[in-house]
C-alpha positions in Angstrom: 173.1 111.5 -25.2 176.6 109.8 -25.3 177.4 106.8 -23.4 180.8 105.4 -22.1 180.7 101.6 -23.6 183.2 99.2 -23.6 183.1 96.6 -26.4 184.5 93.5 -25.2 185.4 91.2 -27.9 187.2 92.6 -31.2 185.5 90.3 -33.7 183.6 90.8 -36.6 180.4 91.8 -34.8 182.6 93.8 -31.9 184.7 95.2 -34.1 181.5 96.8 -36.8 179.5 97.5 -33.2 182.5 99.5 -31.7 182.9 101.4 -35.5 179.3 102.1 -35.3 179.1 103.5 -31.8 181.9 105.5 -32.4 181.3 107.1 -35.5 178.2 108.6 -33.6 180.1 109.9 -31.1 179.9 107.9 -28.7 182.9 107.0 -26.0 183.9 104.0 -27.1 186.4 101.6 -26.0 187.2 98.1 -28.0 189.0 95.6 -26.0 190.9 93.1 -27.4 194.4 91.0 -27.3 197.6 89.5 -28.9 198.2 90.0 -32.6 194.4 91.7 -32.8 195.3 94.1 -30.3 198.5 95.5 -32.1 196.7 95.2 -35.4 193.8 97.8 -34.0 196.5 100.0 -32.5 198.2 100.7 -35.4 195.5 100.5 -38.3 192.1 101.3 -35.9 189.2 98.8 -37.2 189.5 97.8 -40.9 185.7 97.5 -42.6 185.3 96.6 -46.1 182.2 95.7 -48.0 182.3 92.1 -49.5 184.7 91.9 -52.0 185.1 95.7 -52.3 188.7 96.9 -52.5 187.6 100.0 -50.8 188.9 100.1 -46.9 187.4 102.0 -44.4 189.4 103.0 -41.2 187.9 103.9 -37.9 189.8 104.8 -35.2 188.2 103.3 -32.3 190.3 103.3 -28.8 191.6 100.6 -28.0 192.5 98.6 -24.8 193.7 95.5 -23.1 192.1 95.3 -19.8 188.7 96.9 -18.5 189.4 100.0 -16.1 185.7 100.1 -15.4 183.4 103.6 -15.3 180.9 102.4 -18.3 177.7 102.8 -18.8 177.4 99.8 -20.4 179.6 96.7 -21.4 178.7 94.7 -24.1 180.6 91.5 -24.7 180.5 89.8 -28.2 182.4 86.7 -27.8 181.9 83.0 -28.4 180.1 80.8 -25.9 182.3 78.8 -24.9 184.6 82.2 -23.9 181.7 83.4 -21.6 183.3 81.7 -18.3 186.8 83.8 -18.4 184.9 87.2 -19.6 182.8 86.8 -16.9 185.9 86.1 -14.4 187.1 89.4 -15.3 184.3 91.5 -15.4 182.7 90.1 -11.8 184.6 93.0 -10.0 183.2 95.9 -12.2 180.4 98.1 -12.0 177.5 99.1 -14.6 175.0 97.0 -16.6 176.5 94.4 -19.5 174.7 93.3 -22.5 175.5 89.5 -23.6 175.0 89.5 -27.4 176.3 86.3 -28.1 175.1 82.6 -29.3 173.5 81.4 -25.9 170.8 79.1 -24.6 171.7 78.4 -21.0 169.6 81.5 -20.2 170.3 84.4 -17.6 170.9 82.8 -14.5 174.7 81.3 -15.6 175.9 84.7 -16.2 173.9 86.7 -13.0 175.6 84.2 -10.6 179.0 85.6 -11.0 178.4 89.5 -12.0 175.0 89.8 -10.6 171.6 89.5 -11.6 170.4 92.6 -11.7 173.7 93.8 -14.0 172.5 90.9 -16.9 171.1 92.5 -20.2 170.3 89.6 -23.5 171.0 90.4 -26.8 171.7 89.1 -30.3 173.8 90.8 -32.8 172.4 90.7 -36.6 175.8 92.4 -38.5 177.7 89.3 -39.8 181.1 88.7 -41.9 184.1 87.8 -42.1 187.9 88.6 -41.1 189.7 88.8 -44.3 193.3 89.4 -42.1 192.8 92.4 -40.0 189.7 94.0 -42.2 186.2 93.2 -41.5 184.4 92.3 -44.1 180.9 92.5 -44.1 177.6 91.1 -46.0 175.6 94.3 -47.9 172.6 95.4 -46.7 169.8 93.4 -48.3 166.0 94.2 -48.0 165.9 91.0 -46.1 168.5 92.4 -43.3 167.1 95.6 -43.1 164.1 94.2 -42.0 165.9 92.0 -39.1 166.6 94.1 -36.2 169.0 93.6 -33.1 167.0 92.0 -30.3 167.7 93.5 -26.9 165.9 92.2 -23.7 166.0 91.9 -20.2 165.8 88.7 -18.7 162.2 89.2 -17.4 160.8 91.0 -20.4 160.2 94.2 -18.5 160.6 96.9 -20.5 162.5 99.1 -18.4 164.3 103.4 -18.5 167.6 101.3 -19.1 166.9 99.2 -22.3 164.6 102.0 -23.6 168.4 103.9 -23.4 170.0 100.9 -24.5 168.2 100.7 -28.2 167.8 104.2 -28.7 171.3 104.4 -28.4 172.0 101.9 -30.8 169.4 103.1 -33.4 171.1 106.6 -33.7 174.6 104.8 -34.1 172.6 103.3 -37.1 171.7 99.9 -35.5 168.3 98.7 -35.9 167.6 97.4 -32.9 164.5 96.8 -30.6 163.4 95.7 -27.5 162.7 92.0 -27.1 160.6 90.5 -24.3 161.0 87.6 -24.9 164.9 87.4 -25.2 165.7 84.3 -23.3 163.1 82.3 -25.7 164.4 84.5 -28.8 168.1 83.0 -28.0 167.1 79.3 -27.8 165.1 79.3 -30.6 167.6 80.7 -32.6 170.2 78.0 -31.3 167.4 75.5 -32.2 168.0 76.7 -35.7 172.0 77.9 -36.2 173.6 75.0 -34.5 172.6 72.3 -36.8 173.3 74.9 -39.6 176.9 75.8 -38.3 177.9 72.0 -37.6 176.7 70.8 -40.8 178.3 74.0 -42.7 181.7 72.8 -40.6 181.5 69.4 -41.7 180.4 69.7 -45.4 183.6 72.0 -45.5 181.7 75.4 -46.2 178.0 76.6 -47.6 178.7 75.8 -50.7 179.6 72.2 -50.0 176.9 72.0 -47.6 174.6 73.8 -51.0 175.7 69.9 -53.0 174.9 67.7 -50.5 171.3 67.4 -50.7 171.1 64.6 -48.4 173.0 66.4 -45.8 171.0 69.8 -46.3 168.3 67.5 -45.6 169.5 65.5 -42.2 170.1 69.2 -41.0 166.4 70.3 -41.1 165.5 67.1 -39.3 168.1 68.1 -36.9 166.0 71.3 -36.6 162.9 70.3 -36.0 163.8 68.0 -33.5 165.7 71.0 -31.6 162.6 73.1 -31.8 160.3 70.2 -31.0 162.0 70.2 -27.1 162.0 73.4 -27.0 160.8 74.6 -23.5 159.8 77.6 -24.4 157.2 79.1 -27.0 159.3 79.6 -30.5 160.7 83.5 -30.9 160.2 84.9 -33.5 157.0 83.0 -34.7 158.5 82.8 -37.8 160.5 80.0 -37.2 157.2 78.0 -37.5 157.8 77.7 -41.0 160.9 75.2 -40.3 158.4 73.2 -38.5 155.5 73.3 -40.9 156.5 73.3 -44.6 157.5 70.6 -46.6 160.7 68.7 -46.0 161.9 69.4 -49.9 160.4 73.0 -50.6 162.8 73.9 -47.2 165.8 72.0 -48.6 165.7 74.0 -51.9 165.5 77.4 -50.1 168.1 76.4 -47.6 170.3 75.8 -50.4 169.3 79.1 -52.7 170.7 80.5 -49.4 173.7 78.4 -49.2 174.7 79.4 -52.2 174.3 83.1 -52.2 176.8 86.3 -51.4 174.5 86.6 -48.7 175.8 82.7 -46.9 179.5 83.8 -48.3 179.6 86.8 -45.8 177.6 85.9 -43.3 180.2 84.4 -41.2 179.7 80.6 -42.4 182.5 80.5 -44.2 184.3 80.8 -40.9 188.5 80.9 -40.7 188.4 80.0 -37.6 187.2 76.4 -37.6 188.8 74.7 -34.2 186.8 78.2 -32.5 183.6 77.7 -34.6 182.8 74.3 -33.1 184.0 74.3 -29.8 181.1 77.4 -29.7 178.8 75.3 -31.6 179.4 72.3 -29.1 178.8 74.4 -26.1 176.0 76.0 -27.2 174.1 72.1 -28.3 175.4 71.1 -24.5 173.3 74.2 -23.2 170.5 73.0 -25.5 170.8 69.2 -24.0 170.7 70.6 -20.8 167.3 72.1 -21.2 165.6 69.3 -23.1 167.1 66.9 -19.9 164.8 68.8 -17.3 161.9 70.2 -19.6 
């Protein structure tokens, strides 16, 4: 069954997500602004594989301004954008799905739109904007096996998130239903903050790859953020930041670092000014919760 979505946010992520929804015919809108606007409206959304020459076109609609009627909106912006999104979607109807960096939990975004409209969500496409093209990392057995958590904020598994992932999975997104979203989102902040601040600082994976000692100070970093958390750690798997040793973790850290994989995964970020102000808001939400747990 086709949905009416609007895709707010023409990113990386938004941009593949709209393409994707689309494709499987889907009615799909992709709102955006300023040069990225005009770039969509003439071109459509750009993809590319990597490095590949190959350029893929995808003419997804395009639009400025919400005129409301979806089924569902689903906003894939930076953090620290959340407050004016959330201005302008307070006086629309149907359900939207936050699939963005966020640890300040549900109750920030329910006071303005309402509660019962708030949907959690994390997207697992990454890349990079290579000028108006989207270029994202290849599939890897590794990120096959990752799906796109989806949850409500109470963990009840509900008609409207049963619709929400099987409409994603036949658009070709693995995704799945996560109860535990709220936890899922703060471990992962626990984990990608240090990563992304270090990354900014070192000047890119591969610098961060050479610096031993600072590959290092970021996993102390870690474990110290998922020592406060307040909530159990989501996936489980993040245990193993916790529990192996210090200098086994620093030399897979920087295999990673160093791999195609790191390259187009969205740390090697062209927007750096925009990269840590969402960083920075994101370890504020995190400070928040360690002050009162």
């Amino acid at each position: 069954m086709a949905v009416k979505l609007l895709v707010y946010g023409a990113g990386v992520t938004g941009s593949r997500f709209a393409a994707r929804l689309h494709d499987a015919g889907h009615d799909v809108s992709l709102l955006a602004r300023g040069q990225r606007l005009a770039a969509l409206r003439r071109h459509g959304v750009q993809l590319a594989e990597a490095d590949s020459p190959a350029v893929r076109r995808v003419p997804v609609p395009v639009v400025e301004h919400p005129d409301g009627g979806y089924d569902l909106i689903a906003v894939f912006v930076r953090a620290h954008q959340v407050g004016a999104v959330l201005e302008s979607l307070a006086g629309l109807e149907g359900d939207v799905l936050f699939a963005l960096n966020w640890a300040a939990g549900p109750e920030p975004l329910g006071a303005v739109i309402g509660r019962e409209r708030v949907l959690l969500g994390f997207p697992t496409d990454a890349g990079t904007m290579d000028g108006d093209v989207v270029r994202y990392r290849p599939a890897s057995f590794m990120t096959r096996r990752v799906p796109m958590p989806v949850g409500e904020p109470d963990g009840r598994a509900t008609p409207r998130l049963e619709r929400i992932v099987r409409a994603f999975r036949t658009a070709g997104i693995n995704a799945k239903a996560e109860p535990q979203m709220d936890a899922w989102l703060k471990t992962h902040a626990a984990f990608a903050v240090p990563l992304g601040q270090a990354v900014l600082a070192a000047g890119g994976p591969r610098a961060l790859a050479a610096d031993p000692g600072a590959v290092r100070a970021m996993i102390r970093l870690i474990r110290q953020n998922l020592a406060a958390m307040p909530t159990p750690l989501v996936p489980r798997g993040f245990a193993a930041l916790q529990t192996l040793p210090e200098g086994l973790l620093a030399a897979m850290l920087r295999r990673f670092l160093r791999s195609p994989t790191a390259a187009h995964s969205g740390l090697s970020n062209a927007t750096p000014a925009a990269e840590a102000a969402e960083l920075e808001q994101t370890a504020e939400q995190m400070r928040a919760y360690a002050r009162v747990r």
